[in-house]
C-alpha positions as CSV (number, residue, x, y, z in Angstrom):
1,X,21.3,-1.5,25.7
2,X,19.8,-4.6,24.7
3,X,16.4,-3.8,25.9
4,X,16.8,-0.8,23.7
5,X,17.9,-2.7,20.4
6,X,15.2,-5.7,21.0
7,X,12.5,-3.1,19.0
8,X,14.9,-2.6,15.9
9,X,14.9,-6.4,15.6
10,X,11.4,-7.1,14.9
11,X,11.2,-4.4,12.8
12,X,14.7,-5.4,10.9
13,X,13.1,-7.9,8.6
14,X,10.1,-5.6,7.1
15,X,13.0,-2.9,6.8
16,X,15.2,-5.0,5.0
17,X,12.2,-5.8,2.4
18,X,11.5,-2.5,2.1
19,X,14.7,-1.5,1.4
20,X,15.3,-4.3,-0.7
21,X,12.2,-3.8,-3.0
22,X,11.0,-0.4,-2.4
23,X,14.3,2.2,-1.6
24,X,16.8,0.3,-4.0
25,X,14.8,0.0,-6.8
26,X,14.2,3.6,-7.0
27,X,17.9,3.9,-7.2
28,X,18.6,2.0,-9.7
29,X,15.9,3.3,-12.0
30,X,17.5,6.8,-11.7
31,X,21.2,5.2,-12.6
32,X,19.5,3.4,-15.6
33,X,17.2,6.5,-16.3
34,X,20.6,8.8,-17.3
35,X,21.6,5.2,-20.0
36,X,20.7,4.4,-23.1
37,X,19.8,0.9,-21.7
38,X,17.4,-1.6,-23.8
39,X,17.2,-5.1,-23.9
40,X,20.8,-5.3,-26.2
41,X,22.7,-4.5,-22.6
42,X,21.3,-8.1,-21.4
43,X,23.8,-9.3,-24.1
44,X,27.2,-7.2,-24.3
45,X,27.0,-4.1,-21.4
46,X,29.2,-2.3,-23.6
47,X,26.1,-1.3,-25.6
48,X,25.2,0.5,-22.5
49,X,26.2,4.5,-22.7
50,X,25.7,7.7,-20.1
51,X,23.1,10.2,-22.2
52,X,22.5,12.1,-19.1
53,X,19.1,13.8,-18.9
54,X,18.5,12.9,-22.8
55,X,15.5,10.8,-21.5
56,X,13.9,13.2,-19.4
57,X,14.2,15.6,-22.5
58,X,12.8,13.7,-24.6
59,X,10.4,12.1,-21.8
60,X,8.8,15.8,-21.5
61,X,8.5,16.4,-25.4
62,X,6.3,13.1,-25.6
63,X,2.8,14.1,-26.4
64,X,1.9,10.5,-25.3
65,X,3.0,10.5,-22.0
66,X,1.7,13.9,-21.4
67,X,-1.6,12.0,-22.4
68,X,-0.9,9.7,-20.1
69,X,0.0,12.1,-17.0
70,X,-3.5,14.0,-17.7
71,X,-5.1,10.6,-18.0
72,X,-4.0,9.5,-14.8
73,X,-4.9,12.8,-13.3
74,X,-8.4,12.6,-14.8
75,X,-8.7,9.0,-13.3
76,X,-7.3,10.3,-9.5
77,X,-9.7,13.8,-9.3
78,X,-12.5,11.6,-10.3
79,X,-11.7,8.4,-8.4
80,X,-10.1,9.4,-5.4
81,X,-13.4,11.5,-4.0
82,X,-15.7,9.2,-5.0
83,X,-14.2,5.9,-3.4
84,X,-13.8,7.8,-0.1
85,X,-17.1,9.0,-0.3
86,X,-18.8,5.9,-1.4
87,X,-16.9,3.5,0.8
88,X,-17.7,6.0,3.8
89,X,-21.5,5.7,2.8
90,X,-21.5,2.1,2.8
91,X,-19.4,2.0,6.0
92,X,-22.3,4.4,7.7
93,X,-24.9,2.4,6.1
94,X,-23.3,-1.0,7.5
95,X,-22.6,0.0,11.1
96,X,-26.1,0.8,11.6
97,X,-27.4,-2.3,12.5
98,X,-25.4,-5.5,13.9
99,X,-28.1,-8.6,12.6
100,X,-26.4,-10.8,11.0
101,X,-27.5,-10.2,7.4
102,X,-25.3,-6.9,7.8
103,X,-22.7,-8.6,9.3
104,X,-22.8,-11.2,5.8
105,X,-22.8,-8.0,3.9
106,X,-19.5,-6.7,5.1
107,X,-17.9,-9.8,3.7
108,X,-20.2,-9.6,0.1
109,X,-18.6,-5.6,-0.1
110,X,-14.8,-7.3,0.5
111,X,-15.1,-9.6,-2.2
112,X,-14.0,-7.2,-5.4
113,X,-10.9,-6.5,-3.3
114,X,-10.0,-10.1,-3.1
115,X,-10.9,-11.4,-6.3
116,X,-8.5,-11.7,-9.2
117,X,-8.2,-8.3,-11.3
118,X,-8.5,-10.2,-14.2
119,X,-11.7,-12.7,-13.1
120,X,-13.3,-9.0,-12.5
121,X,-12.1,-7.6,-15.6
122,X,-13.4,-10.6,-17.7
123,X,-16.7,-10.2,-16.0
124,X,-17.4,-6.7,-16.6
125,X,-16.2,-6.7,-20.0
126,X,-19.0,-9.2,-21.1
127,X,-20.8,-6.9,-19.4
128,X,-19.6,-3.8,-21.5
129,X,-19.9,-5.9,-24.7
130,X,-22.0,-4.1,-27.6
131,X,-23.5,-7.0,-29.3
132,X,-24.0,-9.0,-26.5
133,X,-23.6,-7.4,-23.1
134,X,-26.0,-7.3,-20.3
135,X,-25.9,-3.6,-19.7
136,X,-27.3,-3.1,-23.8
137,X,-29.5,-5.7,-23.6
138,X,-30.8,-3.9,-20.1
139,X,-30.5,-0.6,-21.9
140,X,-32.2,-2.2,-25.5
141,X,-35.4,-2.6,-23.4
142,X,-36.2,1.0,-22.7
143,X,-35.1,1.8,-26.3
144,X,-31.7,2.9,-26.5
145,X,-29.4,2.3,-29.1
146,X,-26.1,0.1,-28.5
147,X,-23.6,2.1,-26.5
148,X,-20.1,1.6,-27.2
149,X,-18.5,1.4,-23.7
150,X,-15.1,0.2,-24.4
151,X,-14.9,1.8,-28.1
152,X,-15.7,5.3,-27.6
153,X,-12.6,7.3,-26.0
154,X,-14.7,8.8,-23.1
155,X,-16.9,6.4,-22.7
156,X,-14.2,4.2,-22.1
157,X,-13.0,6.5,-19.4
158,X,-15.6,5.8,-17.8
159,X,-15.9,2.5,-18.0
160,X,-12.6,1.8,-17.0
161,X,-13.3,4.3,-14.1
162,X,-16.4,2.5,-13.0
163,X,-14.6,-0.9,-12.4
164,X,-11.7,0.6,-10.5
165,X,-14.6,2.4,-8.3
166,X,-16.3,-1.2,-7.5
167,X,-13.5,-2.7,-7.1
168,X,-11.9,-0.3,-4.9
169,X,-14.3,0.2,-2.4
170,X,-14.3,-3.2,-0.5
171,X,-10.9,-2.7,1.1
172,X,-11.8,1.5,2.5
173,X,-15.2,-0.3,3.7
174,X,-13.4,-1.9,5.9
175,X,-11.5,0.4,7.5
176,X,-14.0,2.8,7.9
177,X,-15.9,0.3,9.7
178,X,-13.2,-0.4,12.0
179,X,-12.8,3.4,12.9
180,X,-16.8,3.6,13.7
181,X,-16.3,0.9,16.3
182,X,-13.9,3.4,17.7
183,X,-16.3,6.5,18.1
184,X,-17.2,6.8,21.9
185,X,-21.2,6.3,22.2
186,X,-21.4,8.4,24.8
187,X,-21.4,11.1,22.5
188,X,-24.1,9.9,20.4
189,X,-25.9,9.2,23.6
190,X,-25.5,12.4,25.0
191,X,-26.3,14.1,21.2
192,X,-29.8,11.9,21.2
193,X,-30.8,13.3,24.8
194,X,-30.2,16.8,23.3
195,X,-32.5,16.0,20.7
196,X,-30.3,15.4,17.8
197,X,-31.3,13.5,14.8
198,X,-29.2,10.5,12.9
199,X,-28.1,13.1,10.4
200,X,-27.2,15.7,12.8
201,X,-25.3,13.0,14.6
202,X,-23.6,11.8,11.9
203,X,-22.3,15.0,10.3
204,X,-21.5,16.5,13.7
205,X,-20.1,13.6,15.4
206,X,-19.6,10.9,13.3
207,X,-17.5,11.7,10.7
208,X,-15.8,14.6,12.4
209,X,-14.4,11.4,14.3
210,X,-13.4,10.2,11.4
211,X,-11.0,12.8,9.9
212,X,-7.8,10.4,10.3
213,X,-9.5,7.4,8.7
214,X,-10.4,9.7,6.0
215,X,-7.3,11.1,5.4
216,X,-5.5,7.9,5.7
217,X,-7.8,6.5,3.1
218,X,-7.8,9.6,0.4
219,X,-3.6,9.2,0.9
220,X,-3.8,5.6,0.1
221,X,-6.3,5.6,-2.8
222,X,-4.6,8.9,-4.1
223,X,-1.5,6.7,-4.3
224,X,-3.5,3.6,-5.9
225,X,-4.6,5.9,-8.5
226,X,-1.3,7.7,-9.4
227,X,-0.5,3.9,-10.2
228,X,-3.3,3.0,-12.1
229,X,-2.6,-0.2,-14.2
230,X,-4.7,-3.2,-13.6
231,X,-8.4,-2.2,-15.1
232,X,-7.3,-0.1,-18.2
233,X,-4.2,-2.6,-18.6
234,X,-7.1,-5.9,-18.7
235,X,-9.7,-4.3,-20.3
236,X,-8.9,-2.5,-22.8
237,X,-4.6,-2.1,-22.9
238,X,-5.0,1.7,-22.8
239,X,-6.7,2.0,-25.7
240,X,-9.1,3.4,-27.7
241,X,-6.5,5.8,-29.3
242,X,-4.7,6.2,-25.4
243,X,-8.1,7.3,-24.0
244,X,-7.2,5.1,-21.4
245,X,-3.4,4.9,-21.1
246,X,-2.6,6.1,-17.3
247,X,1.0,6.7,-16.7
248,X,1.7,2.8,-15.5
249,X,0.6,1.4,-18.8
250,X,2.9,4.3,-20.7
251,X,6.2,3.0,-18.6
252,X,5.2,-0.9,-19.1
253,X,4.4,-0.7,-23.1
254,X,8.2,1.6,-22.9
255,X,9.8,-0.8,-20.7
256,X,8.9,-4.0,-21.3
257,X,7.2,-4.3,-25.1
258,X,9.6,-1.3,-26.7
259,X,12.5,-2.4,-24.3
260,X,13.7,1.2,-24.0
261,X,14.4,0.9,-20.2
262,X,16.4,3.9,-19.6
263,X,13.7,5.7,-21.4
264,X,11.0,4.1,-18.8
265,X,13.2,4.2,-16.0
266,X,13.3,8.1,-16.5
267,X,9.2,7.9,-17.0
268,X,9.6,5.7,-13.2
269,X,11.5,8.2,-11.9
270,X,8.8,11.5,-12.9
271,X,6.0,8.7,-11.6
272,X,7.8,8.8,-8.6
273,X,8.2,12.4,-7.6
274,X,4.8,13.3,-8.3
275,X,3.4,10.5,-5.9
276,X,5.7,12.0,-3.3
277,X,4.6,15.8,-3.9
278,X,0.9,15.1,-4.0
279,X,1.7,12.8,-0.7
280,X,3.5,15.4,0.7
281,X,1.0,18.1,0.4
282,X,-1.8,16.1,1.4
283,X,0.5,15.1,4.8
284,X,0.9,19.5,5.0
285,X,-2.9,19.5,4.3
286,X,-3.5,17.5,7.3
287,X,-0.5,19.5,9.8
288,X,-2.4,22.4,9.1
289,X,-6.1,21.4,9.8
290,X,-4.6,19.7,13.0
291,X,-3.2,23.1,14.3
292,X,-6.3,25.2,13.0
């Protein structure tokens, strides 16, 4: 019986945070999201009344959060494919050769995921400024007139989308790296004596060999990007006109600049369920290609 119980006990403390910081919290946002709760409740709880689903009501007549749910969709469609693919790349690219300039590399690529959001966000936006950025000036010398990257509503989009790209990469490099030191070479020996070339190998083999890496990767980044705060939050608070206002930046300026936390709480609470749908279908996604 012991032996048995000895498991549960190094797991116990990560459980305990995770129930602590993760599951309860989610429980008390949907308490507070049926409240009329703002920061008045702090002082007398009596101002504190039960309005039910009032919030979510008025939560799904809010043009601006339905901005902000097509925003962060706009961000995840766009994002999600084009970290996995250009992490995988770079991974690919990377594994190739084992000198010790591509070895330094690996650790050059892991530096946006470990360097403070807002040192990176301070650098690219003298970057994106008009007057005096480096991309105009760069752009000024073949002719083209100022562009405004953080001004223009789309361009901002992109922008904002470019940084969260870079940045996100470094971590998904890594781990496809560590899954290529997992494909058997005696497959890619055995493909070369046939005759195959490094692109035939590497679509046939390679990343077929890959397909849990992937998958764990596009869940993960798929989740990262439902979230999206730190780069639209830094460089430009959402803005212009909420071209860049993802469904994290909504709750917060709600929450905690508007103090309407039952109203946020319910926002929290809609964030949440449609993480766990689009989680859930991707883990269905994956059942069925494993039993095909």
């Amino acid at each position: 019986m012991r032996n048995r119980l000895i498991p549960y006990l190094f797991v116990s403390p990560a459980m305990l945070l995770l129930l602590t910081f993760g599951i309860f919290p989610i429980f008390v946002a949907a308490v507070i999201s049926t409240t009329n709760m703002n920061i008045s409740a702090f002082a007398n709880w009596g101002n504190v009344d039960f309005i039910g689903i009032d919030n979510y009501t008025r939560l799904f007549a809010d043009k601006d959060f339905w901005q902000a749910i097509g925003n962060t969709g706009l961000f995840a469609v766009v994002g999600v494919p084009a970290i996995v693919v250009l992490s995988l790349a770079v991974a690919l690219l990377l594994n190739r050769s084992q000198k010790r300039f591509f070895r330094s590399l690996r650790a050059f690529y892991f530096i946006p995921a470990i360097t403070a959001i807002v040192a990176v966000s301070l650098v690219w936006s003298y970057l994106y400024n008009t007057q005096f950025g480096l991309l105009n000036y760069l752009l000024s010398l073949v002719g083209v007139d100022q562009v405004q990257w953080l001004s223009d509503p789309w361009l901002a989009k992109f922008s904002v989308g470019l940084v969260a790209v870079w940045r996100g990469t470094g971590l998904n490099i890594i781990i496809f790296l560590a899954a290529l030191q997992g494909v058997p070479k005696e497959y890619l020996e055995a493909a070369s004596l046939d005759g195959a070339g490094e692109w035939k190998k590497t679509f046939s083999i390679t990343i077929p060999l890959l397909r849990f890496a992937i998958f764990f990767v596009s869940v993960t980044t798929t989740i990262a990007w439902l979230q999206f705060f730190d780069e639209p939050f830094v460089l430009t608070d959402g803005g212009p006109l909420g071209a860049t206002t993802s469904a994290s930046i909504f709750l917060y300026k709600e929450g905690f600049r508007l103090n309407q936390f039952g109203y946020a709480s319910a926002g929290s609470i809609v964030l949440f369920a449609i993480i766990a749908v689009v989680t859930l279908v991707q883990l269905r996604l994956r059942r069925a290609d494993d039993d095909y």
